[in-house]
C-alpha positions as CSV (number, residue, x, y, z in Angstrom):
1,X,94.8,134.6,99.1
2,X,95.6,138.4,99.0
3,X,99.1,138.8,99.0
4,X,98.8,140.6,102.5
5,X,97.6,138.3,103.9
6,X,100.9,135.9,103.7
7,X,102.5,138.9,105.5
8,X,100.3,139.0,108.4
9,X,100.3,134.8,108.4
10,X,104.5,135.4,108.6
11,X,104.0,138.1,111.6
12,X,101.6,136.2,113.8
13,X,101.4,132.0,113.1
14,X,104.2,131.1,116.1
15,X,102.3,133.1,118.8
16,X,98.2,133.3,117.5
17,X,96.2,131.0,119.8
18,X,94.5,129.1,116.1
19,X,97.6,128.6,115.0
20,X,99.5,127.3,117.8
21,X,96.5,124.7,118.9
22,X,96.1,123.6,115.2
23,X,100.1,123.2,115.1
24,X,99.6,121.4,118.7
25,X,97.2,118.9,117.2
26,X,99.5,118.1,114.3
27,X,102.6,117.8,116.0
28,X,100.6,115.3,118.4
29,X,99.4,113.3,115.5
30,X,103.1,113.2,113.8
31,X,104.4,112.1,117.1
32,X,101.6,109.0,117.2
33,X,102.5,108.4,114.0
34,X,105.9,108.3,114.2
35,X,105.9,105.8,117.3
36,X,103.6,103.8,115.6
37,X,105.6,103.2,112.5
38,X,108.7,103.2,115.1
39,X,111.0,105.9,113.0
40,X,110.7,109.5,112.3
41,X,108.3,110.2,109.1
42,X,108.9,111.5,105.2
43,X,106.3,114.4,105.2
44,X,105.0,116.7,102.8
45,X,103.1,119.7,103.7
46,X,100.8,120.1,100.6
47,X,100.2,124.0,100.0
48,X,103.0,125.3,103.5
49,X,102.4,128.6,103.3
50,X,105.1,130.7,105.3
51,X,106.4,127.5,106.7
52,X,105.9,127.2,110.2
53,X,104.6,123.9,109.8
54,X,107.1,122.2,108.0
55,X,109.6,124.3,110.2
56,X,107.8,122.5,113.6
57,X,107.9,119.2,112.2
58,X,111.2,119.6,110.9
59,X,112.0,119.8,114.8
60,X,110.4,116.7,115.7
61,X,113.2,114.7,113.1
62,X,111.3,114.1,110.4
63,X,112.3,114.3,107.0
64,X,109.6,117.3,105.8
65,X,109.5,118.8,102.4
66,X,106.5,121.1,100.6
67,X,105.1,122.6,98.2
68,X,103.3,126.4,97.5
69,X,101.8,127.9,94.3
70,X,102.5,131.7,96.0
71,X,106.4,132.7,95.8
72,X,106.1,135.1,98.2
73,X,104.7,132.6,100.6
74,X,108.0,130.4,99.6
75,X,109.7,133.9,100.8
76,X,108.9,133.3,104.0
77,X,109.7,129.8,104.3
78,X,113.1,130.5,103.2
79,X,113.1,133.2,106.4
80,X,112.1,131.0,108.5
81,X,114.7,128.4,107.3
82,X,112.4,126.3,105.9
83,X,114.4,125.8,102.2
84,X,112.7,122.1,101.3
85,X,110.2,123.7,99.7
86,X,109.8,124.4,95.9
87,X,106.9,126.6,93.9
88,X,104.2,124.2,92.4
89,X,100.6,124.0,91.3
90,X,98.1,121.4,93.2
91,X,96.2,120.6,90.7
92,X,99.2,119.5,88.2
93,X,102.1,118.5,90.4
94,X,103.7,115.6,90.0
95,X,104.9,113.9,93.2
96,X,106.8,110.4,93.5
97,X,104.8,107.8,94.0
98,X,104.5,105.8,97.9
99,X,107.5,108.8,98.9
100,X,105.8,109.6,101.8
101,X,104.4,108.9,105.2
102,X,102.1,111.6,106.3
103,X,101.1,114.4,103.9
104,X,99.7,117.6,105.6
105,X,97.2,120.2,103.5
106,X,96.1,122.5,106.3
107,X,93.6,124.9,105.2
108,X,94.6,124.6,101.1
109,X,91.8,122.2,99.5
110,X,89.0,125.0,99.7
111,X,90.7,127.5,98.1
112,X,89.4,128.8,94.7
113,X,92.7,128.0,93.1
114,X,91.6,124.4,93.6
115,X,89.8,123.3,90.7
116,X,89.1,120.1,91.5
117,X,89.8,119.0,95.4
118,X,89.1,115.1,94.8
119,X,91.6,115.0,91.9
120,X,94.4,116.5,94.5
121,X,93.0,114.3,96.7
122,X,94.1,111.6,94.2
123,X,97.1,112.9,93.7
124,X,98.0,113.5,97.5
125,X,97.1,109.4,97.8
126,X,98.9,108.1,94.7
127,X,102.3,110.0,97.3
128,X,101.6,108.3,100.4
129,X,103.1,104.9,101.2
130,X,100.7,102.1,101.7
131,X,99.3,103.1,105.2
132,X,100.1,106.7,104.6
133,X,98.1,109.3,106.4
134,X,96.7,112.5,105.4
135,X,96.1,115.1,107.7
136,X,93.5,117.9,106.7
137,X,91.9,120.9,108.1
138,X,89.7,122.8,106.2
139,X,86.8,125.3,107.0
140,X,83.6,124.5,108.1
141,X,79.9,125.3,106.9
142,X,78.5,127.9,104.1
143,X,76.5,130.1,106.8
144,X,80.1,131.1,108.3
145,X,81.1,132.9,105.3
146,X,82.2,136.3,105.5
147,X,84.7,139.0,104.3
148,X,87.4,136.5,105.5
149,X,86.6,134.4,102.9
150,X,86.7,136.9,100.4
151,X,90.1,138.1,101.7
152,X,91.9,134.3,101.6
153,X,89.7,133.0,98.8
154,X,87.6,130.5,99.8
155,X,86.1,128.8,96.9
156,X,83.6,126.7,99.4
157,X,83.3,125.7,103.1
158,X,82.7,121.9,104.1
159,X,81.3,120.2,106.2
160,X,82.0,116.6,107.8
161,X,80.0,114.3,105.7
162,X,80.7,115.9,102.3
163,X,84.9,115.8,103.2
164,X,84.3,112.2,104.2
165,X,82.7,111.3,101.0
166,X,84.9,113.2,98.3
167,X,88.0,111.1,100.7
168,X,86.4,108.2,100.3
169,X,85.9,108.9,97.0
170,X,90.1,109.4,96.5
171,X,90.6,105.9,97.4
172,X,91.0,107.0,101.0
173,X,89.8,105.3,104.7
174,X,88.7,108.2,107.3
175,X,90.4,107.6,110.2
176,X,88.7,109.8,112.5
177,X,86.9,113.7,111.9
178,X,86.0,116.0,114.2
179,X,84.8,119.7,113.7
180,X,87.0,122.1,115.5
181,X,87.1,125.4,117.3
182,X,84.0,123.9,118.7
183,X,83.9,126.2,122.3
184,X,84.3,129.4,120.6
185,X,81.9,128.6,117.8
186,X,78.8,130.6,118.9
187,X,80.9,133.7,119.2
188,X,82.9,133.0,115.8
189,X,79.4,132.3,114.3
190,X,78.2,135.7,115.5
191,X,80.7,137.9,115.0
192,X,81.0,136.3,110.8
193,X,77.1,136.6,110.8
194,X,77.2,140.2,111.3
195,X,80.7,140.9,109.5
196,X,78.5,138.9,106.4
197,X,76.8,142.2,105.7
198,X,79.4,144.3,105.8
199,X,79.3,145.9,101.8
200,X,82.4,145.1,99.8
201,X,82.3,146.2,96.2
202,X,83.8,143.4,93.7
203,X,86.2,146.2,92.7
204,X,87.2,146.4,96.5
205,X,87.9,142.6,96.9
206,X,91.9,142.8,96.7
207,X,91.7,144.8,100.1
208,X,89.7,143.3,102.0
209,X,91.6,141.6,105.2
210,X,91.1,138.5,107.1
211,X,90.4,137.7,110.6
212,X,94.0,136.9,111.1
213,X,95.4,139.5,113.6
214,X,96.6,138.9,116.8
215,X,94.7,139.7,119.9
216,X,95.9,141.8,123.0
217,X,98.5,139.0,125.3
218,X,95.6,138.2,127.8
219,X,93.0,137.2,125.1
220,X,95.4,135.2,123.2
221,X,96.6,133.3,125.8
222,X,93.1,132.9,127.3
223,X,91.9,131.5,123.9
224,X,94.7,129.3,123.1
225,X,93.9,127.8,126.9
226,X,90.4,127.0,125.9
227,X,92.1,125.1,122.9
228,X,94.3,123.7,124.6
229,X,91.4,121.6,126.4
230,X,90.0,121.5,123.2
231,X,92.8,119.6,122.1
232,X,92.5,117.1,124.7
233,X,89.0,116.5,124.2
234,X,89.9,115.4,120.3
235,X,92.7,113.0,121.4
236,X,89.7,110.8,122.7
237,X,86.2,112.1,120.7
238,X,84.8,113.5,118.0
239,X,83.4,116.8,118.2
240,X,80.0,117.5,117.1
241,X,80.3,121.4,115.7
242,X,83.3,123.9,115.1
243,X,84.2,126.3,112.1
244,X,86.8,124.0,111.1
245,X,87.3,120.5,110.0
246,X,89.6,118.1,111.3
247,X,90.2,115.1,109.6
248,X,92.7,112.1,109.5
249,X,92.7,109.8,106.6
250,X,94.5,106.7,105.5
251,X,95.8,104.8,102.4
252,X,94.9,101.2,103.1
Protein backbone atom coordinates (compact mmCIF):
# COMPACT_ATOMS: atom_id res chain seq x y z
CA UNK A 1 0.00 0.00 0.00
CA UNK A 2 1.07 3.67 0.09
CA UNK A 3 2.72 4.29 3.23
CA UNK A 4 -0.22 6.75 4.18
CA UNK A 5 -2.37 4.74 3.97
CA UNK A 6 -1.14 2.48 7.26
CA UNK A 7 -1.48 5.85 9.01
CA UNK A 8 -5.08 6.41 8.24
CA UNK A 9 -5.74 2.36 8.83
CA UNK A 10 -3.93 3.16 12.62
CA UNK A 11 -6.41 6.35 13.04
CA UNK A 12 -9.63 4.90 12.13
CA UNK A 13 -9.85 0.62 12.16
CA UNK A 14 -11.35 0.50 16.08
CA UNK A 15 -14.25 2.88 15.24
CA UNK A 16 -14.93 2.67 10.99
CA UNK A 17 -18.14 0.73 10.50
CA UNK A 18 -16.01 -1.88 7.69
CA UNK A 19 -13.73 -2.55 9.99
CA UNK A 20 -15.57 -3.14 13.14
CA UNK A 21 -18.25 -5.55 11.20
CA UNK A 22 -15.34 -7.46 9.45
CA UNK A 23 -13.56 -7.61 12.98
CA UNK A 24 -17.28 -8.70 14.38
CA UNK A 25 -17.44 -11.51 11.87
CA UNK A 26 -13.96 -12.80 12.78
CA UNK A 27 -14.16 -12.63 16.31
CA UNK A 28 -17.57 -14.71 15.95
CA UNK A 29 -15.91 -17.32 13.86
CA UNK A 30 -12.80 -17.55 16.48
CA UNK A 31 -15.32 -17.91 19.16
CA UNK A 32 -17.11 -21.07 17.16
CA UNK A 33 -13.97 -22.24 16.63
CA UNK A 34 -12.66 -22.13 19.81
CA UNK A 35 -15.78 -23.92 21.43
CA UNK A 36 -15.68 -26.32 18.88
CA UNK A 37 -12.16 -27.51 19.43
CA UNK A 38 -13.05 -26.84 23.29
CA UNK A 39 -9.79 -24.51 24.12
CA UNK A 40 -8.63 -21.09 23.13
CA UNK A 41 -6.74 -21.18 19.53
CA UNK A 42 -2.87 -20.71 18.25
CA UNK A 43 -3.57 -18.03 15.55
CA UNK A 44 -1.61 -16.26 12.99
CA UNK A 45 -2.83 -13.23 11.30
CA UNK A 46 -1.01 -13.57 7.84
CA UNK A 47 -0.10 -9.91 6.60
CA UNK A 48 -1.76 -7.83 10.38
CA UNK A 49 -1.28 -4.70 9.28
CA UNK A 50 -1.56 -2.05 12.32
CA UNK A 51 -2.69 -4.88 14.52
CA UNK A 52 -6.03 -4.45 15.59
CA UNK A 53 -6.81 -7.88 14.66
CA UNK A 54 -4.41 -9.72 16.43
CA UNK A 55 -4.86 -7.14 19.27
CA UNK A 56 -8.96 -8.31 19.35
CA UNK A 57 -8.21 -11.78 19.29
CA UNK A 58 -5.55 -11.48 21.60
CA UNK A 59 -8.57 -10.45 23.95
CA UNK A 60 -10.59 -13.45 23.36
CA UNK A 61 -7.42 -15.79 24.97
CA UNK A 62 -5.97 -17.01 22.23
CA UNK A 63 -2.50 -17.48 21.70
CA UNK A 64 -2.12 -14.88 18.29
CA UNK A 65 1.05 -14.13 16.60
CA UNK A 66 1.66 -12.39 12.83
CA UNK A 67 3.44 -11.45 10.30
CA UNK A 68 3.89 -7.96 7.95
CA UNK A 69 6.23 -7.26 5.06
CA UNK A 70 5.70 -3.13 5.91
CA UNK A 71 7.81 -2.00 9.18
CA UNK A 72 5.89 0.83 9.58
CA UNK A 73 2.73 -1.22 9.71
CA UNK A 74 4.78 -3.43 12.51
CA UNK A 75 5.06 0.31 14.13
CA UNK A 76 1.75 0.40 14.81
CA UNK A 77 1.23 -2.91 16.12
CA UNK A 78 3.85 -2.37 18.62
CA UNK A 79 1.49 0.95 19.66
CA UNK A 80 -1.21 -0.86 19.92
CA UNK A 81 0.59 -3.45 22.03
CA UNK A 82 0.52 -5.98 19.71
CA UNK A 83 4.58 -7.13 19.99
CA UNK A 84 3.98 -10.93 18.53
CA UNK A 85 4.57 -9.86 15.42
CA UNK A 86 7.80 -9.93 13.31
CA UNK A 87 8.66 -8.36 9.66
CA UNK A 88 8.36 -11.10 6.88
CA UNK A 89 7.74 -11.70 3.14
CA UNK A 90 4.56 -14.03 2.15
CA UNK A 91 5.80 -15.36 -0.52
CA UNK A 92 9.11 -16.80 1.23
CA UNK A 93 8.29 -17.20 4.90
CA UNK A 94 8.93 -20.08 6.54
CA UNK A 95 6.32 -21.03 9.18
CA UNK A 96 6.27 -24.31 11.50
CA UNK A 97 4.57 -26.81 10.26
CA UNK A 98 0.67 -28.01 11.87
CA UNK A 99 1.66 -24.67 14.60
CA UNK A 100 -1.56 -23.41 14.22
CA UNK A 101 -5.33 -23.46 14.51
CA UNK A 102 -6.84 -20.73 12.57
CA UNK A 103 -4.77 -18.51 10.29
CA UNK A 104 -6.30 -15.08 9.37
CA UNK A 105 -5.15 -13.08 5.83
CA UNK A 106 -7.68 -10.33 5.77
CA UNK A 107 -7.44 -8.27 2.76
CA UNK A 108 -3.48 -9.43 1.93
CA UNK A 109 -3.67 -12.19 -0.92
CA UNK A 110 -4.67 -9.56 -3.75
CA UNK A 111 -2.11 -7.32 -3.21
CA UNK A 112 0.57 -6.82 -6.02
CA UNK A 113 3.28 -7.83 -3.67
CA UNK A 114 1.77 -11.30 -3.87
CA UNK A 115 3.34 -13.05 -6.58
CA UNK A 116 1.82 -15.99 -6.48
CA UNK A 117 -1.50 -16.29 -4.07
CA UNK A 118 -1.96 -20.22 -4.43
CA UNK A 119 1.72 -20.83 -3.41
CA UNK A 120 0.88 -18.72 -0.02
CA UNK A 121 -1.99 -20.40 0.03
CA UNK A 122 0.27 -23.53 0.24
CA UNK A 123 2.23 -22.27 2.62
CA UNK A 124 -0.57 -20.82 4.87
CA UNK A 125 -1.90 -24.81 4.80
CA UNK A 126 1.44 -26.62 5.24
CA UNK A 127 0.94 -24.09 9.14
CA UNK A 128 -2.44 -25.12 10.08
CA UNK A 129 -2.98 -28.29 12.13
CA UNK A 130 -4.96 -31.04 10.61
CA UNK A 131 -8.52 -29.34 10.70
CA UNK A 132 -7.09 -25.95 10.72
CA UNK A 133 -9.16 -23.15 9.32
CA UNK A 134 -8.26 -20.25 7.23
CA UNK A 135 -10.20 -17.26 7.38
CA UNK A 136 -10.00 -14.89 4.22
CA UNK A 137 -11.46 -11.68 3.05
CA UNK A 138 -10.45 -10.30 -0.05
CA UNK A 139 -12.05 -7.82 -2.66
CA UNK A 140 -14.53 -8.55 -4.93
CA UNK A 141 -15.02 -8.20 -8.87
CA UNK A 142 -12.72 -6.34 -11.60
CA UNK A 143 -15.63 -3.66 -12.52
CA UNK A 144 -15.19 -2.22 -8.80
CA UNK A 145 -11.81 -1.02 -9.43
CA UNK A 146 -10.93 2.39 -8.77
CA UNK A 147 -8.33 4.85 -7.45
CA UNK A 148 -8.62 2.85 -4.23
CA UNK A 149 -6.99 0.22 -5.75
CA UNK A 150 -4.41 2.12 -7.06
CA UNK A 151 -3.81 3.76 -3.61
CA UNK A 152 -3.48 0.06 -1.55
CA UNK A 153 -2.27 -1.84 -4.50
CA UNK A 154 -4.42 -4.19 -5.67
CA UNK A 155 -2.90 -6.52 -8.01
CA UNK A 156 -6.48 -8.17 -8.90
CA UNK A 157 -10.09 -8.43 -7.41
CA UNK A 158 -11.80 -12.03 -7.05
CA UNK A 159 -14.59 -13.32 -7.23
CA UNK A 160 -16.29 -16.46 -5.45
CA UNK A 161 -15.75 -19.21 -7.82
CA UNK A 162 -12.14 -18.34 -8.86
CA UNK A 163 -11.01 -18.03 -4.68
CA UNK A 164 -12.78 -21.37 -4.32
CA UNK A 165 -10.81 -22.94 -7.06
CA UNK A 166 -7.21 -21.51 -6.46
CA UNK A 167 -8.29 -22.97 -2.36
CA UNK A 168 -9.06 -26.00 -3.59
CA UNK A 169 -6.29 -26.03 -5.57
CA UNK A 170 -3.87 -25.42 -2.09
CA UNK A 171 -5.03 -28.65 -0.75
CA UNK A 172 -7.85 -26.79 0.99
CA UNK A 173 -11.94 -27.73 1.69
CA UNK A 174 -14.28 -24.44 1.43
CA UNK A 175 -16.13 -24.35 4.25
CA UNK A 176 -18.53 -21.82 3.49
CA UNK A 177 -18.15 -18.20 1.06
CA UNK A 178 -20.28 -15.54 0.97
CA UNK A 179 -19.71 -12.12 -0.85
CA UNK A 180 -20.01 -9.27 1.59
CA UNK A 181 -20.98 -5.63 2.05
CA UNK A 182 -23.80 -6.97 0.08
CA UNK A 183 -26.69 -3.99 1.20
CA UNK A 184 -24.40 -1.17 0.42
CA UNK A 185 -23.18 -2.63 -2.86
CA UNK A 186 -25.21 -0.62 -5.36
CA UNK A 187 -23.96 2.55 -3.78
CA UNK A 188 -20.28 1.28 -3.38
CA UNK A 189 -20.57 0.08 -7.09
CA UNK A 190 -21.67 3.61 -8.03
CA UNK A 191 -19.69 5.79 -6.37
CA UNK A 192 -16.18 3.44 -7.64
CA UNK A 193 -17.82 3.48 -11.13
CA UNK A 194 -17.68 7.11 -11.35
CA UNK A 195 -14.37 7.62 -9.03
CA UNK A 196 -12.92 4.88 -12.08
CA UNK A 197 -12.56 7.93 -14.30
CA UNK A 198 -11.10 10.17 -12.23
CA UNK A 199 -7.36 10.82 -14.26
CA UNK A 200 -4.37 9.80 -12.22
CA UNK A 201 -1.14 10.12 -14.00
CA UNK A 202 1.37 6.96 -13.38
CA UNK A 203 3.69 9.66 -12.00
CA UNK A 204 0.92 10.65 -9.50
CA UNK A 205 0.23 7.05 -8.27
CA UNK A 206 2.21 7.37 -4.77
CA UNK A 207 -0.54 9.98 -3.74
CA UNK A 208 -3.35 8.80 -4.51
CA UNK A 209 -5.64 7.93 -1.25
CA UNK A 210 -8.03 5.23 -0.48
CA UNK A 211 -11.60 5.12 0.51
CA UNK A 212 -10.56 4.60 4.02
CA UNK A 213 -11.73 7.73 6.00
CA UNK A 214 -14.08 7.85 8.57
CA UNK A 215 -17.56 9.26 8.07
CA UNK A 216 -19.42 12.01 10.16
CA UNK A 217 -20.74 9.82 13.86
CA UNK A 218 -24.36 9.41 12.47
CA UNK A 219 -23.27 7.78 9.07
CA UNK A 220 -20.90 5.49 10.68
CA UNK A 221 -22.93 4.30 13.14
CA UNK A 222 -25.84 3.99 10.68
CA UNK A 223 -23.61 1.92 8.36
CA UNK A 224 -22.08 -0.34 10.80
CA UNK A 225 -25.95 -1.02 11.90
CA UNK A 226 -26.81 -2.15 8.40
CA UNK A 227 -23.71 -4.58 8.94
CA UNK A 228 -24.43 -5.47 11.75
CA UNK A 229 -27.72 -7.26 10.25
CA UNK A 230 -25.54 -8.12 7.63
CA UNK A 231 -23.56 -10.10 9.95
CA UNK A 232 -26.48 -12.04 11.10
CA UNK A 233 -27.65 -12.89 7.89
CA UNK A 234 -23.99 -14.71 7.17
CA UNK A 235 -24.12 -16.65 10.45
CA UNK A 236 -26.99 -18.74 8.57
CA UNK A 237 -26.49 -18.00 4.40
CA UNK A 238 -24.56 -17.28 1.89
CA UNK A 239 -24.76 -14.00 0.27
CA UNK A 240 -25.23 -13.75 -3.32
CA UNK A 241 -23.23 -10.18 -4.25
CA UNK A 242 -20.93 -7.71 -2.15
CA UNK A 243 -17.51 -5.97 -2.86
CA UNK A 244 -15.79 -8.28 -0.71
CA UNK A 245 -15.16 -11.90 -0.27
CA UNK A 246 -15.76 -13.87 2.68
CA UNK A 247 -14.44 -17.17 2.85
CA UNK A 248 -13.72 -20.04 5.49
CA UNK A 249 -11.56 -22.82 4.49
CA UNK A 250 -10.29 -25.97 6.05
CA UNK A 251 -7.38 -28.45 6.16
CA UNK A 252 -8.87 -31.82 6.14
Amino acid sequence: MNLIEYARMYEVEDRHWWYVALHALILATTKRESRRIGRTLAVFDAGCGTGRLCQLMAAQGHAVAGCDASELALQHCHQRGVSTVCQADLNTLELESEAFDVVTAIDVLYHTGIVDDVAVMKRLWSSLRPGGMLILNLVAHEFLRSTHDIAVHTRERYDRNMLCERLQAAGFDTVFATYRVSFLFPLIAVYRLVSRFVSVKETDRGSVASDVSLPHPLTNSLLLKIMTVENLLIKNYSLPFGSSIFVLARKQ
